[in-house]
C-alpha positions as CSV (number, residue, x, y, z in Angstrom):
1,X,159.3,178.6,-30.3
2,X,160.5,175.0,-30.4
3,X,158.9,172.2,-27.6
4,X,161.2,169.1,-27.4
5,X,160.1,166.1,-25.5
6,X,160.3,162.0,-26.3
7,X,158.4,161.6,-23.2
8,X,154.7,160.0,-23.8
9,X,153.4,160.2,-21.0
10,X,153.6,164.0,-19.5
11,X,153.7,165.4,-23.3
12,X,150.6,165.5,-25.1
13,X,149.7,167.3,-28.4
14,X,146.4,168.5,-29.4
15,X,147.8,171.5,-31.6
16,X,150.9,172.7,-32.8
17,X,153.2,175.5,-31.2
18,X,156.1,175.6,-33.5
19,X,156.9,179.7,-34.9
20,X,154.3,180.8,-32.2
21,X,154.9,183.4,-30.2
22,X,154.4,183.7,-26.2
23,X,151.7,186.7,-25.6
24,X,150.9,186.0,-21.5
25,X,151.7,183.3,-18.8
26,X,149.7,182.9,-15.9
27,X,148.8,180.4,-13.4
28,X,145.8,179.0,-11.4
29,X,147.1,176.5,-8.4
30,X,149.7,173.9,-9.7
31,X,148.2,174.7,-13.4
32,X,150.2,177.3,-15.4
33,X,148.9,178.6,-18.9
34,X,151.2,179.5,-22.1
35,X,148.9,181.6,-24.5
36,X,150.1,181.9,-27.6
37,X,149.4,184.2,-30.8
38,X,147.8,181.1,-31.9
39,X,146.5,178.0,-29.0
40,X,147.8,177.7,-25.7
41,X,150.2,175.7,-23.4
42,X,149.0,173.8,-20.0
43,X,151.6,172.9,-17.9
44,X,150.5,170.9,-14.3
45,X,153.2,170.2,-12.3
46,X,151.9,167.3,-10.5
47,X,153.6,166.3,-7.0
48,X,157.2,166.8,-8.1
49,X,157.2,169.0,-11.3
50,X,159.3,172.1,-11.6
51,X,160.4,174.6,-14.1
52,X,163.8,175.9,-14.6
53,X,165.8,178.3,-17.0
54,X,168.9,177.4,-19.2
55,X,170.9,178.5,-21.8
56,X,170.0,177.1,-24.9
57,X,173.3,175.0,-25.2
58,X,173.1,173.4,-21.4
59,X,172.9,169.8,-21.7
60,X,169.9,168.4,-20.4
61,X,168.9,168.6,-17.1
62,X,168.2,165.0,-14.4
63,X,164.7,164.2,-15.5
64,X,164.2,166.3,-17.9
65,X,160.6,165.5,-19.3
66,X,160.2,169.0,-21.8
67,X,161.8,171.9,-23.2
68,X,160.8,175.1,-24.7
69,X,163.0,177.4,-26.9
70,X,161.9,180.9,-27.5
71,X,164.3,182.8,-28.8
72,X,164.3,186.4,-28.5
73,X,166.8,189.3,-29.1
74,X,169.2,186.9,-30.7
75,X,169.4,184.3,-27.8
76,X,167.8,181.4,-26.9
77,X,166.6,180.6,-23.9
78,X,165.4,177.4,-22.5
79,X,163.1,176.6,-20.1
80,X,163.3,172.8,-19.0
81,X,160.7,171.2,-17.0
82,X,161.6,168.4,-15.1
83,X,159.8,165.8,-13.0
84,X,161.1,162.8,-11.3
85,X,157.5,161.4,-10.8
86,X,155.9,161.8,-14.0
87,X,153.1,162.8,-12.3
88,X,152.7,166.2,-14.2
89,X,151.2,167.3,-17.8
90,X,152.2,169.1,-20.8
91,X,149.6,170.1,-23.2
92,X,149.6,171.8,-26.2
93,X,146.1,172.9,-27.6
94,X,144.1,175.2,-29.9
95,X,141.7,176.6,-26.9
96,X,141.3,176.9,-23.4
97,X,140.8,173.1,-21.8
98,X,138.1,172.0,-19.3
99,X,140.2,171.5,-16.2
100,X,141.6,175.4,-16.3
101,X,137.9,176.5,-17.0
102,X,137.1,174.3,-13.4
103,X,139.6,175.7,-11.6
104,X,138.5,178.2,-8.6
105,X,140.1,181.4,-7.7
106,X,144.0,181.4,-7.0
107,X,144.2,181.1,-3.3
108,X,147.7,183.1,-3.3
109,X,147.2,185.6,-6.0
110,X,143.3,186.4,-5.6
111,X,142.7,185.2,-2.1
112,X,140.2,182.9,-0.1
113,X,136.6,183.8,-1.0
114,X,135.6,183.0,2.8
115,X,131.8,183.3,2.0
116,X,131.9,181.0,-0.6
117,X,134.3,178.4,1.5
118,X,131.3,178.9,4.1
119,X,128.6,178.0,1.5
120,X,130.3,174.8,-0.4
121,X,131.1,173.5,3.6
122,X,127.4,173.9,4.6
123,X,126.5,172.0,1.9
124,X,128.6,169.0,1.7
125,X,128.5,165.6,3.7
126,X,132.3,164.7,3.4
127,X,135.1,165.9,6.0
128,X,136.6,170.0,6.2
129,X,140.0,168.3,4.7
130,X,138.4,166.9,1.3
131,X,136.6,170.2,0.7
132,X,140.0,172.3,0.9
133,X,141.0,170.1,-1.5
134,X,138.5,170.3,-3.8
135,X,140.4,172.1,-7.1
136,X,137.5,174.1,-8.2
137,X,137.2,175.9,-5.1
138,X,141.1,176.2,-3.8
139,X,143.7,175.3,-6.8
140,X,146.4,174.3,-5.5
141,X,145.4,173.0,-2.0
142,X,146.7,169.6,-1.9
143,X,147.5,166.9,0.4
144,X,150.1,168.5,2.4
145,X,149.2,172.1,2.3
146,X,145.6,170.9,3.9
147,X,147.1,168.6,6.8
148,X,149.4,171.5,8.0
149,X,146.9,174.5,7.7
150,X,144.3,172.6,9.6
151,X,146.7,171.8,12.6
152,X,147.9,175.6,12.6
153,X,143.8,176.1,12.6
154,X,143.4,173.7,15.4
155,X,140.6,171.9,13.4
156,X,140.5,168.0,12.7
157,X,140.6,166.8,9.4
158,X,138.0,164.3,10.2
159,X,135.2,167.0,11.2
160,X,132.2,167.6,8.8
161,X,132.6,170.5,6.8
162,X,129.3,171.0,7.8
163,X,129.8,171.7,11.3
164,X,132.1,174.7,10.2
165,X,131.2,178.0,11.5
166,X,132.2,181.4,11.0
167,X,135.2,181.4,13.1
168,X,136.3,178.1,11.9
169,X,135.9,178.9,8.3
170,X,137.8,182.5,9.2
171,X,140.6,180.3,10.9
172,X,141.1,178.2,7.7
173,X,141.6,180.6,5.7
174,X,144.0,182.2,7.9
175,X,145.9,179.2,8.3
176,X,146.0,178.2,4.6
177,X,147.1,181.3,3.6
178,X,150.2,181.7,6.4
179,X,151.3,177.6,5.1
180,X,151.0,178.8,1.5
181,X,153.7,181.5,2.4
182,X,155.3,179.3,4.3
183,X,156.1,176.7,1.9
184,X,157.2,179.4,-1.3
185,X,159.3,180.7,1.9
186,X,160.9,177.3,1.9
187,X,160.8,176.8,-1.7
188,X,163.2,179.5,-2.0
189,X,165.4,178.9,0.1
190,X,165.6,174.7,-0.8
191,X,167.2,176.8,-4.2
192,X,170.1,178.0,-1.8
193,X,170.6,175.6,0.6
194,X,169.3,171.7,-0.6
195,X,169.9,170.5,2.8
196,X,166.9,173.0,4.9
197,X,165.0,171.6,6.6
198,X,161.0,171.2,5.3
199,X,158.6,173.3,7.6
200,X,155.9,170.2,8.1
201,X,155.0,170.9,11.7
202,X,152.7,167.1,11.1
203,X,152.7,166.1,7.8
204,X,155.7,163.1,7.5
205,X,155.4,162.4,11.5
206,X,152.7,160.2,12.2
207,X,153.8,158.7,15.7
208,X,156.1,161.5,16.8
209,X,155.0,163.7,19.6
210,X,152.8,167.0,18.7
211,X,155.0,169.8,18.2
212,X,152.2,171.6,20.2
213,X,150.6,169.4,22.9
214,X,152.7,166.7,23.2
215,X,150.4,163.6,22.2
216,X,151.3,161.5,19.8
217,X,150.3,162.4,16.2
218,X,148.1,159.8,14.3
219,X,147.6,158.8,10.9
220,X,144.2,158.2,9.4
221,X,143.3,158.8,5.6
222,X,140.7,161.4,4.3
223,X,139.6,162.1,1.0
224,X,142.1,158.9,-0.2
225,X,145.0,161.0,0.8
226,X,147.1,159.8,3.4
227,X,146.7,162.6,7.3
228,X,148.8,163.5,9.7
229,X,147.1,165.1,12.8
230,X,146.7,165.7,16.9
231,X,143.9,164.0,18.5
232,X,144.7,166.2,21.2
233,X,144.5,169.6,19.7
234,X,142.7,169.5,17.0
235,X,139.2,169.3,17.8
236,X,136.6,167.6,15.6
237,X,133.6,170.5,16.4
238,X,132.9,173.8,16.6
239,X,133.3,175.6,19.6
């Protein structure tokens, strides 16, 4: 294995990885983890991150931020992560790092626990959007995953998480699940056809009509994060 990368600010280098060999790769939300025969590889991919395979001879790629060789049977291959944003990490380090040991369970790959989504909202004070984005209980639930599954739930992002009952909490998780699939959906077929059109039903419209009511969808922000949402449909307690 060879990691090439001049850039600073994404790579960052606790251990070595040079002649090591690639035993397992798995992933927890945006975090993906490289273990090695000997320390292990983080890779967060931020807002705009992504990872790609080339040849080992392909020039490099628009933003290119780090590479990875492995060679195997003969042949190199060369997996190039790029990121327009910078917003992402690379990190190579002897032993497991405290924000994968403070992730939750994968929404996608291990499900929504919904008892425990129902026991952290009965206990916190702040509103039902900053809680699905808390990392150590959903990885991966960011800003725009949240604002679309609580319109397709019908549920205010501004409502106490407290005031969630069992239907709402069952409603969320049905919801953040269906957007989830929604968005690999489209993330597969951006590959094909650059020009499809993004499935945000509210996120990006502030001011435009409701796709589902009609009113006019308003902006607020929760949890520092800029929200898109329906006044009109999306109701701020349980009923």
């Amino acid at each position: 294995m060879r990691i090439v990368s001049s850039d600073r600010r994404v790579y960052r280098k606790r251990a070595s990885a040079a002649g090591r060999t690639i035993r397992a790769v798995t992933r927890r939300g945006k975090w993906i983890r490289i273990e090695l025969d000997q320390g292990v590889i983080f890779s967060h991919l931020g807002m705009t991150g992504d990872w790609t395979v080339r040849s080992g001879d392909e020039a490099e790629l628009p933003f290119e931020r780090v590479r990875i060789d492995v060679e195997r049977r003969g042949r190199i291959a060369s997996a190039r992560y790029t990121d327009p944003r910078r917003f992402g990490r690379f990190l190579v380090a002897p032993r497991d790092i405290p924000e994968w040991q403070a992730l939750g369970r994968d929404p996608l790959s291990e499900g929504i626990d919904e008892e425990l989504l129902a026991r952290v909202m009965k206990k916190r004070r702040s509103a039902v959007k900053a809680v699905l984005m808390d990392q150590s209980l959903l990885p991966g639930v960011g800003n725009i995953l949240a604002t679309e599954a609580l319109f397709r739930a019908r549920i205010d992002p501004r409502a106490p998480s407290r005031g969630m009952n069992e239907r709402d909490v069952r409603a969320i998780a049905k919801a953040l699940d269906a957007t989830i699939r929604r968005m690999l959906a489209y993330d597969e077929a951006i590959l094909e056809d650059p020009e499809v059109e993004a499935p945000f039903r509210v996120y990006g419209h502030a001011g435009e009509p409701c796709p589902r009511c009609g009113k006019k969808l308003r902006r607020t922000v929760v949890g520092g994060r800029g929200t898109t949402f329906c006044a009109g449909c999306q109701r701020t307690a349980p009923g």
